[in-house]
N, C-alpha and C positions, 0 to 999 in steps of 0.2 A: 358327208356320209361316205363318200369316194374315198377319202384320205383315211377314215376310221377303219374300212375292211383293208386298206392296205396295207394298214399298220397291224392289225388282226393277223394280217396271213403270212404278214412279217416274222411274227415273234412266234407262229404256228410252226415256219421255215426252219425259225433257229432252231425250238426243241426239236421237230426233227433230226436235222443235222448234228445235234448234242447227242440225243437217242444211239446214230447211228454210226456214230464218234464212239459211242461207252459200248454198242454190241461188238464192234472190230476191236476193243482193246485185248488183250492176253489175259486168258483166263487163269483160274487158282491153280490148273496143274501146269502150266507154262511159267507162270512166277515161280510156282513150287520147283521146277526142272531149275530154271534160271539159277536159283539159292542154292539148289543142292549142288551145279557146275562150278561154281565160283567157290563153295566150302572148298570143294574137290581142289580145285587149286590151290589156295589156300593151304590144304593141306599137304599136297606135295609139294610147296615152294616152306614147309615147315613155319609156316604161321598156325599154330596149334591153336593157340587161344584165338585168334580171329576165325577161325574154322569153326572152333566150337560153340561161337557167337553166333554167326550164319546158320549153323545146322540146327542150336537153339531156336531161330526165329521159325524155321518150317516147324517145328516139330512142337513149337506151341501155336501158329497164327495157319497154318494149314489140315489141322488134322486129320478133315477129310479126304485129305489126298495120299489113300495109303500107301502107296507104292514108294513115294519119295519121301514120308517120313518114316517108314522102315528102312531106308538107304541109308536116311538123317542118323536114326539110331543105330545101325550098324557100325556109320563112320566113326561116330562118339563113341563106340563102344570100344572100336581102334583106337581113337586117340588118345583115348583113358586106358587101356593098357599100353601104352607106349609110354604114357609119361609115369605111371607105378612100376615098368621095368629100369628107366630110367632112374629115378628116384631110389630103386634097391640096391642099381649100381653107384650109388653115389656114397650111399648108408656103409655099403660093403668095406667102399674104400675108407669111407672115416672110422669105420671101427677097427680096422685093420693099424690104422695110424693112432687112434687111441689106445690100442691092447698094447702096440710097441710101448706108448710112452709110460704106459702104469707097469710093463714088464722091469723099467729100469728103476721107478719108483719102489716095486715092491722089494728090491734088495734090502729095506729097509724095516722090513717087517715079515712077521709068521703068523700062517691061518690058524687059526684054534677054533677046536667046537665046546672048551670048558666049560663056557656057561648055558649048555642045551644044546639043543640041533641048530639053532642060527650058527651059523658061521662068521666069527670077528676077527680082526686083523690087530694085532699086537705087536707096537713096536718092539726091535730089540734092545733095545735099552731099557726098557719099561715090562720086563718080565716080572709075573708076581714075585716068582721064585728070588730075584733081587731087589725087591720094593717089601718087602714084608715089614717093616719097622720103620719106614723111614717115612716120613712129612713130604711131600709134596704135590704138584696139579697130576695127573693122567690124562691122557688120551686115548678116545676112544670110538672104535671107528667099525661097520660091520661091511657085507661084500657091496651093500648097496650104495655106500659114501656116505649113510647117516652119521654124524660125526657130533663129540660133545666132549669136555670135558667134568674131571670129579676134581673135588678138592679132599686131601686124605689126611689126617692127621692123625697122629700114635704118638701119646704122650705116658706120663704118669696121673694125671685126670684130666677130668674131662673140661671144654674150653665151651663146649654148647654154640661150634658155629655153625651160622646159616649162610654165611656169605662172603665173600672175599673182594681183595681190590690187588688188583698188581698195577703196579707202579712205578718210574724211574724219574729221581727229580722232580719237574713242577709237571710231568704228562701222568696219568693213573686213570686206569678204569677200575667202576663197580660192577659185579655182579648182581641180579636180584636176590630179593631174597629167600632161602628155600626154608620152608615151613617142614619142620619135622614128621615125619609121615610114616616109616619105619622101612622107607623104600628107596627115596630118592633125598633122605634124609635121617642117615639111621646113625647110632649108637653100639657100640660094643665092649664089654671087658673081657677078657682073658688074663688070667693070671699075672691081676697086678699093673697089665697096659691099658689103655683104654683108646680106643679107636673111635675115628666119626670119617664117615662118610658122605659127600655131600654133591649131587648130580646135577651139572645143568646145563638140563635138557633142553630143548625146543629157546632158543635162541636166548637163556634165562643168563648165558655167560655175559650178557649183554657188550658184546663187542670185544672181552679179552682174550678170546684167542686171535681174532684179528689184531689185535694189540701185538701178544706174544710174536704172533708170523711177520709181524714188521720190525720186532726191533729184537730178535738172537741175537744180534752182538753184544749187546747191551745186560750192562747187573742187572735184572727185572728182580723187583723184591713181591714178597706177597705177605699179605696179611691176611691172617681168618681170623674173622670178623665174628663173636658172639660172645656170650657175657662175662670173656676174656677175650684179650687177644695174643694171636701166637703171628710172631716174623718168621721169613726164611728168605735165603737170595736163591733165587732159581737154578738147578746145576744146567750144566750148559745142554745137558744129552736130554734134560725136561723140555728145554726151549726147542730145540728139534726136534723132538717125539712129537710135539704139537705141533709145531709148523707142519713137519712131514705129513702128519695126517690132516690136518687141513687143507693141502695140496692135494692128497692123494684123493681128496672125500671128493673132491670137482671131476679128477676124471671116472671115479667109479660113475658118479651121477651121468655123465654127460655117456658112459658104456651104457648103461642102463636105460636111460634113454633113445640109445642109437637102437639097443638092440628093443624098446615096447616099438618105434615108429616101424624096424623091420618087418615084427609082426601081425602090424595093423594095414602094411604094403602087401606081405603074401594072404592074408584075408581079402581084400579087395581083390587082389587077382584073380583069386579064385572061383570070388562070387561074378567076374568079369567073365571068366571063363566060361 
């Protein structure tokens, strides 16, 4: 019976001492303080992102300790505009370095609003005003980089094509093929010529203007393709109007984009503000 209560007042001793163990530990605003000194640092030795970890943990696992997670969100509120002015000076300088290189690109082409209020970029070589009669691809290109080429052909009748292949020796691409519509697949007469026009759009050239941008040196021939068919060897300023604009269409995209990400940086600051 002696041994059993001493073993009773034993394990009575421990919780005690456990008890009195977990009343002396640091309480939620002293871990709270703790977290929010070490973001601080954190943040002035510029570890951003491990700051924003730290200031993250209070301002979800502390809530009730308001004083330190309105410091949490103040710092985060710093850190996040620091790194959106950061970020706009970066945009700055690549658009600055993209407008240079489309400035040297654009020698090669004239803005025109002919076909409506969009604005398109028309190579010089490829002026309607010098293509009026003549067979060949086009390129085509608006301020955004969207880019495509037409297949044109102006005969004495009509050949009823949908689709074309260019081609040198044993390499040739297809295009798909374009289903008559009266839009991206149209017909025409005039006095005696007869015209067809054939667009493709949304990636339908299936891989020939990449073709064409890789090998201008090169005879490229082409064939339109429909219930005739008509040859031509490609002139050289065709082969370049397309390249050109297939180059030119990346850095329009990549301006375009520089400048939505700007705008979506001076938003966020604002509502930081």
């Amino acid at each position: 019976m002696f041994a059993l209560n001493k073993t009773i007042n034993k394990s009575i001793w421990v919780l005690f001492l456990s008890a009195l163990l977990l009343a002396c530990g640091p309480t939620p605003e002293e871990i709270a303080k703790e977290k929010f000194e070490k973001a601080n640092d954190l943040f002035n030795q510029e570890k951003y992102n491990d700051a924003k970890v730290a200031l993250d943990s209070i301002i979800e696992n502390f809530p009730k300790e308001i004083e330190f997670v309105t410091r949490a969100e103040d710092l985060m509120r710093t850190i996040k505009i620091g790194e959106q002015e950061r970020n706009l000076v970066f945009f700055d300088s690549a658009l600055v370095k993209k407008e240079e290189e489309l400035k040297v690109l654009m020698k090669n082409f004239i803005v025109s609003n002919d076909y409506g209020k969009k604005e398109v970029l028309i190579h010089k070589r490829q002026k309607p005003q010098n293509s009026y009669s003549r067979t060949y691809l086009r390129a085509h290109l608006d301020m955004e980089g969207n880019f495509y080429i037409s297949s044109r052909y102006s005969g004495k009748n009509y050949i009823y094509h949908n689709k074309i292949k260019v081609y040198h020796k044993d390499q040739s691409v297809t295009s798909e093929q374009i289903p008559e519509d009266g839009f991206d697949n149209r017909k025409f007469e005039d006095q005696g010529t007869y015209w067809e026009v054939v667009n493709y759009k949304n990636n339908n050239d299936n891989g020939i203007i990449d073709f064409i941008a890789q090998n201008t040196s090169k005879p490229l021939k082409v064939q339109f393709i429909g219930k005739k068919h008509y040859y031509i060897v490609m002139e050289k300023f065709d082969k370049e109007a397309i390249s050109d604009g297939y180059e030119i269409s990346f850095v329009l995209k990549e301006i375009a984009r520089i400048k939505k990400e700007k705008s979506n940086i001076k938003k966020e600051l604002s509502r930081l503000k």
